[in-house]
N, C-alpha and C positions, 0 to 999 in steps of 0.2 A: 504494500500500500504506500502509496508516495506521501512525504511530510510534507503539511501542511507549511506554505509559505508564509515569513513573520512580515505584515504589516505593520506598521506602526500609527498612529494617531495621533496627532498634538491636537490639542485641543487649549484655547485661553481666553478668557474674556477679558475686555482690555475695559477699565471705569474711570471716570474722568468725572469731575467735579461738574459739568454740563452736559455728559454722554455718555454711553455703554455702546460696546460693540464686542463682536467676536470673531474667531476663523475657526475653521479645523482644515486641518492638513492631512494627510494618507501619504506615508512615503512608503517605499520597500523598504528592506533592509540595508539598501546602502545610501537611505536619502532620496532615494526617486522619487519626484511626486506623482502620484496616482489620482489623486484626487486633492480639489480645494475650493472649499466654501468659507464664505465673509457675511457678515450682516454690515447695511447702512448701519452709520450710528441713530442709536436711538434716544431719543432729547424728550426725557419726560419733562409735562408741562406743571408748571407752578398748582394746577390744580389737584394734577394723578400726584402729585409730591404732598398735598395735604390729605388726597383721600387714602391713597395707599402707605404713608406713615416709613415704620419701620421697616414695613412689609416690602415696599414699592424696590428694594436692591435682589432683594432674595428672588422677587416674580420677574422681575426683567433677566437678570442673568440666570435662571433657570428655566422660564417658561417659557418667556418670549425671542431668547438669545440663544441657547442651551436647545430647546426644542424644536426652533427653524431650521439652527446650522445642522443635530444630527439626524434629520428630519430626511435635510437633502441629502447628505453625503451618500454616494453610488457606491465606494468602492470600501468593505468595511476591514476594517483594521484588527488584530488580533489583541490587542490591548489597547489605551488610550494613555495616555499623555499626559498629564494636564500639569500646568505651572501654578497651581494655589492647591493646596489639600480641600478647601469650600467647595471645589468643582469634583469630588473622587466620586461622594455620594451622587449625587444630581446625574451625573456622566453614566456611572452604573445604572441606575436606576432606569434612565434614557433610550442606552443600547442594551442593556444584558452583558454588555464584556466588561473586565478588569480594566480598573481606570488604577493609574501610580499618580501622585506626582510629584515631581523631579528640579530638585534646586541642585545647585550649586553651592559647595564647599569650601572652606579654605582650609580644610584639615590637611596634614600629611597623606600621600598614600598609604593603602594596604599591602600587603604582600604583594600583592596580585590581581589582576583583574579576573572581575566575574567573582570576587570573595565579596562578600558582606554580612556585617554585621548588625544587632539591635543595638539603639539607644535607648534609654532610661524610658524616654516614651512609647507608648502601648502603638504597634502599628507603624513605627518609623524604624529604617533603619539605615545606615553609612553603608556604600554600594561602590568597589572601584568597578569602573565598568572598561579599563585597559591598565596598563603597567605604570604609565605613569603621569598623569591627571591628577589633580586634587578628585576625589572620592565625591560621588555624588548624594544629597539626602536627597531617598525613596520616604512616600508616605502612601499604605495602603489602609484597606476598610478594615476591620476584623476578620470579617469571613475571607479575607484574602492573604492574611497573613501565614496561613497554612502552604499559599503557596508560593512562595517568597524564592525556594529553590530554582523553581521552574524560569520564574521572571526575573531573577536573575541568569539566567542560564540566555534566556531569549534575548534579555538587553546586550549582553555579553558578544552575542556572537553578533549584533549588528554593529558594537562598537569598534569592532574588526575595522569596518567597513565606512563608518561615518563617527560624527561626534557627536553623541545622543542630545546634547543642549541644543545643536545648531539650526535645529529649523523651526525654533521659537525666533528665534534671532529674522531668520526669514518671514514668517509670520507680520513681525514688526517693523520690516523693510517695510510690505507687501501695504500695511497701514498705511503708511506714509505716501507709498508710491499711489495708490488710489486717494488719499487726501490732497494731492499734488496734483491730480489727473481735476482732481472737482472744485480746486479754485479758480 
């Protein structure tokens, strides 16, 4: 039976003091994009800001942002991405697959890539994903921390191949490049 090929997902909602917006990205394992959806920023108005309160952050970047972009995405990803731990739940919830998400460290390496380890927090852990990179911090749900082996193993062998941060970075080009197309 032939193994199932690792996509990847970035997923991020970008919030701004006058907007929300979001992307998801699909690449292969070596960074290839496959797929990419964006939302307009969406510019809640002084009135949805009184009626929906506290509420009005959690329903735009979950329901109205979160729910269009994985709505469209064609090409679906073996795991998901995402750059805030607020988007792990919402993201699972969404699609059905394992959402991480993946910051940046300034700890020493580990041994080795593909080793990781927990921290003191329930669900997070320090992740070298090649030999010699500062080590990434992984946050997953609960019920996915059992599988922490696997997805390590899976990030591992794409980092062969590309730099797991890098196509948030693109993402955030792509922001700009489309706010620059619409002045």
């Amino acid at each position: 039976m032939a193994e199932k090929k690792l996509l990847l997902g970035y997923l991020t909602i970008e919030t701004r003091e006058n907007f929300f917006r979001g992307a998801a990205l699909v690449t292969d394992a070596r960074g290839i994009p496959l797929d990419f959806r964006y939302t307009e920023p969406v510019r809640p108005t002084k009135l949805e800001r009184i009626l929906y309160g506290g509420a009005l952050d959690i329903y735009l970047r979950e329901e109205v942002i979160m729910g269009n972009l994985l709505g469209a995405v064609e090409v679906s990803p073996s795991l998901w991405l995402v750059d805030s731990a607020e988007l792990i739940r919402p993201a699972q919830k969404l699609t059905k697959l394992q959402a991480v998400a993946m910051e940046t460290t300034q700890r020493s390496p580990l041994e080795a890539g593909g080793k990781y380890e927990p921290t003191a927090e329930e669900g997070v852990f320090i992740f070298q994903a090649d030999n010699i990179s500062a080590p990434l911090r992984l946050s997953v749900s609960q019920e996915n921390v059992s599988k922490m082996a696997q997805t390590a193993e899976s990030l591992a062998a794409a980092a062969q191949d590309m730099e797991l941060m890098e196509p948030f970075t693109r993402i955030a080009k792509a922001f700009e490049a489309v706010s620059e197309s619409e002045s």
